[in-house]
PyMOL Python script that loads the backbone (N, CA, C, O; Angstrom):
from pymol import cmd

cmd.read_pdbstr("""\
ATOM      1  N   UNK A   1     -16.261  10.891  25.184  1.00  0.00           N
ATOM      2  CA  UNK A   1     -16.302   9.603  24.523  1.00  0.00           C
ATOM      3  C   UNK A   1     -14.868   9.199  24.157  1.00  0.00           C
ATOM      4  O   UNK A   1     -14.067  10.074  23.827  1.00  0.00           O
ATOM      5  N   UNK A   2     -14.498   7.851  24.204  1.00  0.00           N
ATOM      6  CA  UNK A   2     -13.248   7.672  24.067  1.00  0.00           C
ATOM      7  C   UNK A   2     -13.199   6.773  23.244  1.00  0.00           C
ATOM      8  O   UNK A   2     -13.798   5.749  23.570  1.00  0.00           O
ATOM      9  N   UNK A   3     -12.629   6.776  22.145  1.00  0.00           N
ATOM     10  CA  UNK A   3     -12.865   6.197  20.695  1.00  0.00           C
ATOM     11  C   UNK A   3     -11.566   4.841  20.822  1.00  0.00           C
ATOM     12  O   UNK A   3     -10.537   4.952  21.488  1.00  0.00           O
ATOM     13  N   UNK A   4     -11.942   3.676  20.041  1.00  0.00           N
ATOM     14  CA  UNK A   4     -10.684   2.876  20.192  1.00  0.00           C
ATOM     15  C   UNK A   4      -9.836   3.712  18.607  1.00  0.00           C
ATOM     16  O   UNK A   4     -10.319   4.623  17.934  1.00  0.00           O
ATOM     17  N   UNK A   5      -8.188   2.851  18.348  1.00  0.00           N
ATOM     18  CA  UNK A   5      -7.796   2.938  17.240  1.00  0.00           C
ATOM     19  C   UNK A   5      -8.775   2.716  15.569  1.00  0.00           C
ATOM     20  O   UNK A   5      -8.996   3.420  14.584  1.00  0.00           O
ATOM     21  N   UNK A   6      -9.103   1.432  15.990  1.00  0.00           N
ATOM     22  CA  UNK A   6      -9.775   0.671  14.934  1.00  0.00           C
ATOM     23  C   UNK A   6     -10.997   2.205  14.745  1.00  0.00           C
ATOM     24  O   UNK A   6     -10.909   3.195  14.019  1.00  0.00           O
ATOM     25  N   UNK A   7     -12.163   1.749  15.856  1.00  0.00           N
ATOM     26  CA  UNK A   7     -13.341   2.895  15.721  1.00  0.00           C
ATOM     27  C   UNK A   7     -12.843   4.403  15.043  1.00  0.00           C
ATOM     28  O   UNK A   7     -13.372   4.757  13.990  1.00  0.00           O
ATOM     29  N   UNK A   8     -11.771   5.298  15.716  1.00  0.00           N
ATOM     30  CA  UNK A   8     -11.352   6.523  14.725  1.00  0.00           C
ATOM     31  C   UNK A   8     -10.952   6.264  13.326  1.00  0.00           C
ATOM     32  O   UNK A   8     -11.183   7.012  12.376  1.00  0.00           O
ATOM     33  N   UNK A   9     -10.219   4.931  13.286  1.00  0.00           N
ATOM     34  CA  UNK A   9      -9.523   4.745  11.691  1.00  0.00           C
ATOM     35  C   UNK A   9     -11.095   4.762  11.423  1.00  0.00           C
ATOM     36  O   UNK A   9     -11.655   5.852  11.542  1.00  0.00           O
ATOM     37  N   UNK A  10     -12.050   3.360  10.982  1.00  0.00           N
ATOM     38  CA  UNK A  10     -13.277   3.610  10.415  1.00  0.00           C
ATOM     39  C   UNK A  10     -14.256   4.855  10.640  1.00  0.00           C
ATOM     40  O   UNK A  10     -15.150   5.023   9.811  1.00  0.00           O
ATOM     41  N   UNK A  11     -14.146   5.662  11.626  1.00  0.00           N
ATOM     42  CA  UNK A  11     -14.952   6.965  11.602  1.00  0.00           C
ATOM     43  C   UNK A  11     -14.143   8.292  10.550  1.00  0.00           C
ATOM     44  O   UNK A  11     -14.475   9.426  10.204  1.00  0.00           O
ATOM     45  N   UNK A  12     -13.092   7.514  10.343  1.00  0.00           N
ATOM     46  CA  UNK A  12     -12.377   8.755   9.651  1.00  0.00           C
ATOM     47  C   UNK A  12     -12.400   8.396   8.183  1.00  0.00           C
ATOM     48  O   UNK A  12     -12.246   9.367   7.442  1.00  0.00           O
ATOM     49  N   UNK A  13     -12.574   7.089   7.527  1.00  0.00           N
ATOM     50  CA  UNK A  13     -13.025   7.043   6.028  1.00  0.00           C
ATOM     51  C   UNK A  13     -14.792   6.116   5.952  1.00  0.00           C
ATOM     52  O   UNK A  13     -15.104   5.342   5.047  1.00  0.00           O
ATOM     53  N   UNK A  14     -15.494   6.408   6.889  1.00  0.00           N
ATOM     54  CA  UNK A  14     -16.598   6.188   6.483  1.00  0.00           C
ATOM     55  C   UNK A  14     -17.114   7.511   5.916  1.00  0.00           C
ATOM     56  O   UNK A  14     -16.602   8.600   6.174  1.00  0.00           O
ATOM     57  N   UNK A  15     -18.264   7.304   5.051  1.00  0.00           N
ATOM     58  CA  UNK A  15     -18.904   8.155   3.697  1.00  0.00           C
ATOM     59  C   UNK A  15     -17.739   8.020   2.371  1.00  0.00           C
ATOM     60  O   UNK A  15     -18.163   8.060   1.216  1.00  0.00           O
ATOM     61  N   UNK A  16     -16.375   7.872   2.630  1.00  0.00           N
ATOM     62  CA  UNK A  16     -15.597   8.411   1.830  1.00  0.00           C
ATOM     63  C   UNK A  16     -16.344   7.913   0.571  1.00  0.00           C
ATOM     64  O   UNK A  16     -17.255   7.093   0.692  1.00  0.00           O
ATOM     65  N   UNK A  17     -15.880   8.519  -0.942  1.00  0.00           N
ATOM     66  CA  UNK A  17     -16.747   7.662  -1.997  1.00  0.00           C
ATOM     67  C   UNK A  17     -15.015   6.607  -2.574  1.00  0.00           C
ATOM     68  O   UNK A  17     -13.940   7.061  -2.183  1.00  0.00           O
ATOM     69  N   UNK A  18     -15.021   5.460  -3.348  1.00  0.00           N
ATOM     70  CA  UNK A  18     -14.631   4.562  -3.800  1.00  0.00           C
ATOM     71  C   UNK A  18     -13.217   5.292  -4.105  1.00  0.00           C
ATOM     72  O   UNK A  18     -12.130   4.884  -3.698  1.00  0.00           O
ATOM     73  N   UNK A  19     -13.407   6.314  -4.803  1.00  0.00           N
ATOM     74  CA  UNK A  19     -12.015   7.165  -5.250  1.00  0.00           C
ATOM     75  C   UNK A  19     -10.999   8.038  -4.139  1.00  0.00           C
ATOM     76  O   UNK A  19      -9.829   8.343  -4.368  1.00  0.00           O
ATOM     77  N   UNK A  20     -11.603   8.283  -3.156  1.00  0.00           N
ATOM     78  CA  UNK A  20     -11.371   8.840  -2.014  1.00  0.00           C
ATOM     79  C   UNK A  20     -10.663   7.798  -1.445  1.00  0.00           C
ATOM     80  O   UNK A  20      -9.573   8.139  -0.985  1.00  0.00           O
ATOM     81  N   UNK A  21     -11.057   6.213  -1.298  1.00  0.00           N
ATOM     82  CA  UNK A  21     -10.813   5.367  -0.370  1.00  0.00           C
ATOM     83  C   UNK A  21      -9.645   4.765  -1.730  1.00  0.00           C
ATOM     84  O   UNK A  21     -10.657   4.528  -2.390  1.00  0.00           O
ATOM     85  N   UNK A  22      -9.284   4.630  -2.026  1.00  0.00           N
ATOM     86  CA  UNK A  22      -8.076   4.505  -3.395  1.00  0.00           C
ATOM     87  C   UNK A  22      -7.023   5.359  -2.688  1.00  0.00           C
ATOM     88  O   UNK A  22      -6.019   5.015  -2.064  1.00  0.00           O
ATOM     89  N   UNK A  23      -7.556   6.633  -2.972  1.00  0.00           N
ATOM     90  CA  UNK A  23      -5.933   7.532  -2.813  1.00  0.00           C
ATOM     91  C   UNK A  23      -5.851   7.389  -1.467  1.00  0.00           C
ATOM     92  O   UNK A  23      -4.784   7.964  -1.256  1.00  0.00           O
ATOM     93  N   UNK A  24      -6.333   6.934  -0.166  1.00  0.00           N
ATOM     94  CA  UNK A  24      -6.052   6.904   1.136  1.00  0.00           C
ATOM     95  C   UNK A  24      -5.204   5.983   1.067  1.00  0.00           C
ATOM     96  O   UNK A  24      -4.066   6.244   1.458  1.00  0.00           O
ATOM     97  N   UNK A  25      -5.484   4.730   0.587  1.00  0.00           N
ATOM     98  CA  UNK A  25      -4.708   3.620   0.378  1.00  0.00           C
ATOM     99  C   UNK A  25      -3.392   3.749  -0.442  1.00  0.00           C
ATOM    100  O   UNK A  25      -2.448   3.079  -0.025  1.00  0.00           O
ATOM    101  N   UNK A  26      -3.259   4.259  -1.181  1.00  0.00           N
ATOM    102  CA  UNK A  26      -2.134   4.334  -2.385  1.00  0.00           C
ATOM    103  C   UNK A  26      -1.114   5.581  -1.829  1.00  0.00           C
ATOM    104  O   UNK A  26       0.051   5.666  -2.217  1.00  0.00           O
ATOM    105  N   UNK A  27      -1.693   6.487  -0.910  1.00  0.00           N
ATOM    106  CA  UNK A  27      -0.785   7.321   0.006  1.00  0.00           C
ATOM    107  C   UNK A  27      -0.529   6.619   1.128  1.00  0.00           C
ATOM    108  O   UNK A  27       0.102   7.241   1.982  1.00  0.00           O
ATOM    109  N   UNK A  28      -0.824   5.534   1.374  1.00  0.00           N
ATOM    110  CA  UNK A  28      -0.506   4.820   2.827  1.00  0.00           C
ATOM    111  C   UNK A  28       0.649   4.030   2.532  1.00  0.00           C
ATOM    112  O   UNK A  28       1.536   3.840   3.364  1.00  0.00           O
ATOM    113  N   UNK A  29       0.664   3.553   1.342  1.00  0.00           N
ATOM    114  CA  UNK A  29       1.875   2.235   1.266  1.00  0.00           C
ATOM    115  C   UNK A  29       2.586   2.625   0.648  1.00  0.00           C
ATOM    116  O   UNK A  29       2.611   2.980  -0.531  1.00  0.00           O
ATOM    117  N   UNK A  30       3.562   2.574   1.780  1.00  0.00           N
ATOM    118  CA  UNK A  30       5.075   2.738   1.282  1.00  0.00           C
ATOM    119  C   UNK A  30       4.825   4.161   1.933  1.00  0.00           C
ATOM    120  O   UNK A  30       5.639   4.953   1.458  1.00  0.00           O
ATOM    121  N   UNK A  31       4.288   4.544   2.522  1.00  0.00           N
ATOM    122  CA  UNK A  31       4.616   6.474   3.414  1.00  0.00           C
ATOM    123  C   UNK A  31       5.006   5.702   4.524  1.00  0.00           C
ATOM    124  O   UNK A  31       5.365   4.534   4.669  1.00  0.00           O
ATOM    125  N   UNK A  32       4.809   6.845   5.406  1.00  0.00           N
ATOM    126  CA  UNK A  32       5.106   6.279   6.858  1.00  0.00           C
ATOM    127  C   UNK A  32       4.502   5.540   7.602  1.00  0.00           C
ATOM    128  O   UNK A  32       3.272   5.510   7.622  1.00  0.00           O
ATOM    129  N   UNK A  33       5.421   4.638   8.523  1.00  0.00           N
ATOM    130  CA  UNK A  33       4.959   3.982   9.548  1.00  0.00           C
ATOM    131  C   UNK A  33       3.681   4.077  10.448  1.00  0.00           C
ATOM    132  O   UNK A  33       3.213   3.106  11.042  1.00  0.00           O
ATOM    133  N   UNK A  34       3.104   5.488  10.497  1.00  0.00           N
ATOM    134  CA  UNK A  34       2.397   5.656  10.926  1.00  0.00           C
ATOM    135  C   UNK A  34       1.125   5.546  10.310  1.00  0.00           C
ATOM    136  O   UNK A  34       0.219   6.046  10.975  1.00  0.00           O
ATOM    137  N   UNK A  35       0.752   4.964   9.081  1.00  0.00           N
ATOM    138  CA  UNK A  35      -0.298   4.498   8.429  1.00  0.00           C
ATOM    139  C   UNK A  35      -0.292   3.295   8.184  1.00  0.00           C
ATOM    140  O   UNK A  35      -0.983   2.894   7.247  1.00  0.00           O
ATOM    141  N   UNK A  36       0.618   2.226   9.083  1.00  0.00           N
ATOM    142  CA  UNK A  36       0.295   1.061   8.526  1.00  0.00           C
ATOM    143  C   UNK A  36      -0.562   0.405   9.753  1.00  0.00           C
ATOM    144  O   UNK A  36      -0.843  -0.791   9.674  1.00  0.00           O
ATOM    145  N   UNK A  37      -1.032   1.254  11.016  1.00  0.00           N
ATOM    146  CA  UNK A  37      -2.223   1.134  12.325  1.00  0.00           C
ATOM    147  C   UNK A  37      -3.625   1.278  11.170  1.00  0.00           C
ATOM    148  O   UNK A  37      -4.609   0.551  11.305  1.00  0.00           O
ATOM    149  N   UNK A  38      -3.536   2.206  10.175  1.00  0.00           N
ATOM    150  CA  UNK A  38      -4.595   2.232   9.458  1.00  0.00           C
ATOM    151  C   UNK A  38      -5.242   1.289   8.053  1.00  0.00           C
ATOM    152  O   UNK A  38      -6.363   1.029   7.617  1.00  0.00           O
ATOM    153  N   UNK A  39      -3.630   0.933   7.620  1.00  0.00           N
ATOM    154  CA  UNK A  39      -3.953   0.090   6.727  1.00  0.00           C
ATOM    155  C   UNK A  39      -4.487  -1.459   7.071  1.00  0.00           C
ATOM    156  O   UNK A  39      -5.366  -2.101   6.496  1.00  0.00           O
ATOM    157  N   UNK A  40      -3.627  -1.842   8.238  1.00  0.00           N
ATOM    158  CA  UNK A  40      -4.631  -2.895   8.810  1.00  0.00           C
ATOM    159  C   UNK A  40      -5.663  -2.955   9.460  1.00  0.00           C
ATOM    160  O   UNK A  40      -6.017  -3.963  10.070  1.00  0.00           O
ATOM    161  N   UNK A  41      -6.301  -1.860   9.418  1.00  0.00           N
ATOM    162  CA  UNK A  41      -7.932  -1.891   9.919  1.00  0.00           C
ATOM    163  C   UNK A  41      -8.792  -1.866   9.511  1.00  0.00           C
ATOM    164  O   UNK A  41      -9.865  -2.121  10.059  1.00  0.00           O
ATOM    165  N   UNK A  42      -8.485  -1.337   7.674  1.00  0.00           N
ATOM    166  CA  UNK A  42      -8.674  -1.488   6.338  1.00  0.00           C
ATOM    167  C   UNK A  42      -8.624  -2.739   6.011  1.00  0.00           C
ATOM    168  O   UNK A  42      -9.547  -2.921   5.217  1.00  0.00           O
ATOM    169  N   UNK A  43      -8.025  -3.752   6.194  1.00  0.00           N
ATOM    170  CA  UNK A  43      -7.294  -4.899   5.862  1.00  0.00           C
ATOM    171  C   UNK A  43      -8.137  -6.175   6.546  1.00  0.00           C
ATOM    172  O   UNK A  43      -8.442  -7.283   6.107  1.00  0.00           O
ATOM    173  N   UNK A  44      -8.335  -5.604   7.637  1.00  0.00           N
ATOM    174  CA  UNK A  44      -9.281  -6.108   8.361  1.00  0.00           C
ATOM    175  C   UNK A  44     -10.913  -6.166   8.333  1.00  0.00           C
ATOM    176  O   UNK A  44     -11.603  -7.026   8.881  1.00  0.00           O
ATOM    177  N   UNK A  45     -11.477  -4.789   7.389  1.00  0.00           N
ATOM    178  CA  UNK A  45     -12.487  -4.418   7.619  1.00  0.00           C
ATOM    179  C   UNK A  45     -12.772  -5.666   6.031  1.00  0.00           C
ATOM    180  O   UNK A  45     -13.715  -6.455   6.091  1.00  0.00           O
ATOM    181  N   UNK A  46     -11.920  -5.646   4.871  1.00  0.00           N
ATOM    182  CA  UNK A  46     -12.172  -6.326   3.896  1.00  0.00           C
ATOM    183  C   UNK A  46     -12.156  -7.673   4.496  1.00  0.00           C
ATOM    184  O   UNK A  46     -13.103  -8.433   4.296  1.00  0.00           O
ATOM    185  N   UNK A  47     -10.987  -8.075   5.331  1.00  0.00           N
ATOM    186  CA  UNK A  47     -10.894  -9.393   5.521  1.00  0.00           C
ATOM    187  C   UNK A  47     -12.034 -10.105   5.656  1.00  0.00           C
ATOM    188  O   UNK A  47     -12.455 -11.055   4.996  1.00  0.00           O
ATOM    189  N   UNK A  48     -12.622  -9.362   6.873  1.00  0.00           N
ATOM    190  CA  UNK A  48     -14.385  -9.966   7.213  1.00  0.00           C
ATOM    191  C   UNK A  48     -15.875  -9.643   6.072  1.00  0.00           C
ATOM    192  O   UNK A  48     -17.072  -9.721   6.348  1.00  0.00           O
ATOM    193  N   UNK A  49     -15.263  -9.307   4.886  1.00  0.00           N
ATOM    194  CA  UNK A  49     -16.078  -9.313   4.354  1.00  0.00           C
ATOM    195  C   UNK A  49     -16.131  -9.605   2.993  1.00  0.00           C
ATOM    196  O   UNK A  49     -16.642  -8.901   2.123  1.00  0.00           O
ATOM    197  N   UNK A  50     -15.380 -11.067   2.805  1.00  0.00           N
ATOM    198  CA  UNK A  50     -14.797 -11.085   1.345  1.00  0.00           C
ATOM    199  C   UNK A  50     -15.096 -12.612   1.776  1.00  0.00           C
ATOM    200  O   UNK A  50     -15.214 -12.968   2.949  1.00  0.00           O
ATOM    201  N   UNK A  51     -15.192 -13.383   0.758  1.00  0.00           N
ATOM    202  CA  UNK A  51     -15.781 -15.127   1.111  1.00  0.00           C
ATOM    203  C   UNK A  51     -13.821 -15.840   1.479  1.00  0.00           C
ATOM    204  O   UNK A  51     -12.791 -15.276   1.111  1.00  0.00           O
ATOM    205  N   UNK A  52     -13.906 -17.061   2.212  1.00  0.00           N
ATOM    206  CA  UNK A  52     -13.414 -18.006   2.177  1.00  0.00           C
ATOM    207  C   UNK A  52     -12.532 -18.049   0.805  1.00  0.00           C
ATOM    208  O   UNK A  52     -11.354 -18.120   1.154  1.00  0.00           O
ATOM    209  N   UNK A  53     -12.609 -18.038  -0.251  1.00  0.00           N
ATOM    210  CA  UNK A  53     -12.261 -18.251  -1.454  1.00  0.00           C
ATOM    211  C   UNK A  53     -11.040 -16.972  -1.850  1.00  0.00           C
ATOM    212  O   UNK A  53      -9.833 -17.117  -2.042  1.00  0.00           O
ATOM    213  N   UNK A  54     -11.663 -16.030  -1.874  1.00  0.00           N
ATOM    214  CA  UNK A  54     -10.636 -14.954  -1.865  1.00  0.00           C
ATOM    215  C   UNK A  54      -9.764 -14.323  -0.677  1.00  0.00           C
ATOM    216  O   UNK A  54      -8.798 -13.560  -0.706  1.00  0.00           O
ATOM    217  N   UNK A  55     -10.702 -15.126   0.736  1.00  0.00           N
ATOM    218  CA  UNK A  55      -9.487 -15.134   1.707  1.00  0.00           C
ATOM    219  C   UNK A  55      -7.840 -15.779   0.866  1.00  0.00           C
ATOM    220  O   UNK A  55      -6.733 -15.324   0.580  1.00  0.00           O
ATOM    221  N   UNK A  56      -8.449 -16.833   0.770  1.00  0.00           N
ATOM    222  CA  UNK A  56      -6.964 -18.275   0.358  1.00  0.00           C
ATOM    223  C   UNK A  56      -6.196 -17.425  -0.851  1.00  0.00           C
ATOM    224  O   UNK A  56      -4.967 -17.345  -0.852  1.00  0.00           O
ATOM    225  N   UNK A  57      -7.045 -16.772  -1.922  1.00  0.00           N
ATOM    226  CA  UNK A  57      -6.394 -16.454  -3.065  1.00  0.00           C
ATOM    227  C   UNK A  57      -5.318 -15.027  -2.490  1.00  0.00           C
ATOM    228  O   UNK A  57      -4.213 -14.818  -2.991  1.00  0.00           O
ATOM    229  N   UNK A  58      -5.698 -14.482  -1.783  1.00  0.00           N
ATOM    230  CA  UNK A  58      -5.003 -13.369  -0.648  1.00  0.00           C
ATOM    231  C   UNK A  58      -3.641 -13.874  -0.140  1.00  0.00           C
ATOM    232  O   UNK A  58      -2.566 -13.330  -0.394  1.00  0.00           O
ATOM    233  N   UNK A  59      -3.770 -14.698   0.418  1.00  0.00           N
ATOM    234  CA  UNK A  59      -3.071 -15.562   1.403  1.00  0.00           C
ATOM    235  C   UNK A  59      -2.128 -16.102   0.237  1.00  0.00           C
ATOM    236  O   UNK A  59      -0.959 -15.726   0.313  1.00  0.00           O
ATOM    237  N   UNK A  60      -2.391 -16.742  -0.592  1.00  0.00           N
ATOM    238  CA  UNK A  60      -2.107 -17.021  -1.532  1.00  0.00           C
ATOM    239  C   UNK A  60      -0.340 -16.332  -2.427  1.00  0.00           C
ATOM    240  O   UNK A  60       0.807 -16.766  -2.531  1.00  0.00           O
ATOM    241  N   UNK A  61      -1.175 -14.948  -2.928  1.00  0.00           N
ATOM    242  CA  UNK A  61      -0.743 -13.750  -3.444  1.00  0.00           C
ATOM    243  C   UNK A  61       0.456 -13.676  -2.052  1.00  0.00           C
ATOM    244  O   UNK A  61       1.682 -13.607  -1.957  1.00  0.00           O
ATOM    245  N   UNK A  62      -0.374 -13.719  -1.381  1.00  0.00           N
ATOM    246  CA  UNK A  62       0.966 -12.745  -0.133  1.00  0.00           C
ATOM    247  C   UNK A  62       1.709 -13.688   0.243  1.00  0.00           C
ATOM    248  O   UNK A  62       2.643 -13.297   0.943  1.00  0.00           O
ATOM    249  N   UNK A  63       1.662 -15.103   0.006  1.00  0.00           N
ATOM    250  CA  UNK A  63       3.238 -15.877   0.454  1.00  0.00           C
ATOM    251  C   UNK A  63       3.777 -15.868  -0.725  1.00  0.00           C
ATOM    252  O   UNK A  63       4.982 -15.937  -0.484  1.00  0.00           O
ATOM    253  N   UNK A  64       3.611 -15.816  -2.093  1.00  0.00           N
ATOM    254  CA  UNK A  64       4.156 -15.635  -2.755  1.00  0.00           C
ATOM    255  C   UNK A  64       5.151 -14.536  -3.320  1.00  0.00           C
ATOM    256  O   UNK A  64       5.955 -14.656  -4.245  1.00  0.00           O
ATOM    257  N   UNK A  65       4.896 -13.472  -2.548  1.00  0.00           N
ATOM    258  CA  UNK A  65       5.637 -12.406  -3.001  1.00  0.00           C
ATOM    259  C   UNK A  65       6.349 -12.731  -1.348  1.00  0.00           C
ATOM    260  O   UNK A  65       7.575 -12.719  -1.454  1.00  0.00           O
ATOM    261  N   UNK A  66       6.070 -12.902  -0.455  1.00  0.00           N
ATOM    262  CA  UNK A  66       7.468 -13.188   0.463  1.00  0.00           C
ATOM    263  C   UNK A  66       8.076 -14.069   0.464  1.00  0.00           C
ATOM    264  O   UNK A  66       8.754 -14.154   1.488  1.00  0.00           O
ATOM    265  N   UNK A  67       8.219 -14.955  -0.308  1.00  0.00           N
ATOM    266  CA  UNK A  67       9.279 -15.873  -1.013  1.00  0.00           C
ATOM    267  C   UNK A  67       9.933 -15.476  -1.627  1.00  0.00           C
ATOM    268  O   UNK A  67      10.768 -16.188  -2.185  1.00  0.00           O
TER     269      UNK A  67
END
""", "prot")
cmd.dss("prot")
cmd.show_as("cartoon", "prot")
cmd.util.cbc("prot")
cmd.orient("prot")
């Protein structure tokens, strides 16, 4: 079976519980380069599942701090 990126990132923190999926995240940013294939798949997995509203407030937040 030949797994994509995205499919191993989500096969590798599905079950995790809420606290588990915290410290994955909070060890990802700002470590290495090589967790930021994971953080956007994470990023992605919320994106599609958060309303219109807190898309913009996101979007929002994040041009503001790159200004």
């Amino acid at each position: 079976m030949i797994l994509s990126l995205r499919q191993a990132i989500v096969q590798r923190v599905e079950g995790k519980s809420d606290q588990e999926l915290q410290e994955i995240i909070n060890d990802s940013i700002d470590g290495q380069e090589q967790a930021l294939p994971g953080l956007g798949v994470l990023f992605e997995v919320i994106w599609k599942n958060i309303t219109p509203e807190t898309q913009t407030e996101l979007v929002t937040t994040l041009r503001q701090h790159l200004t």
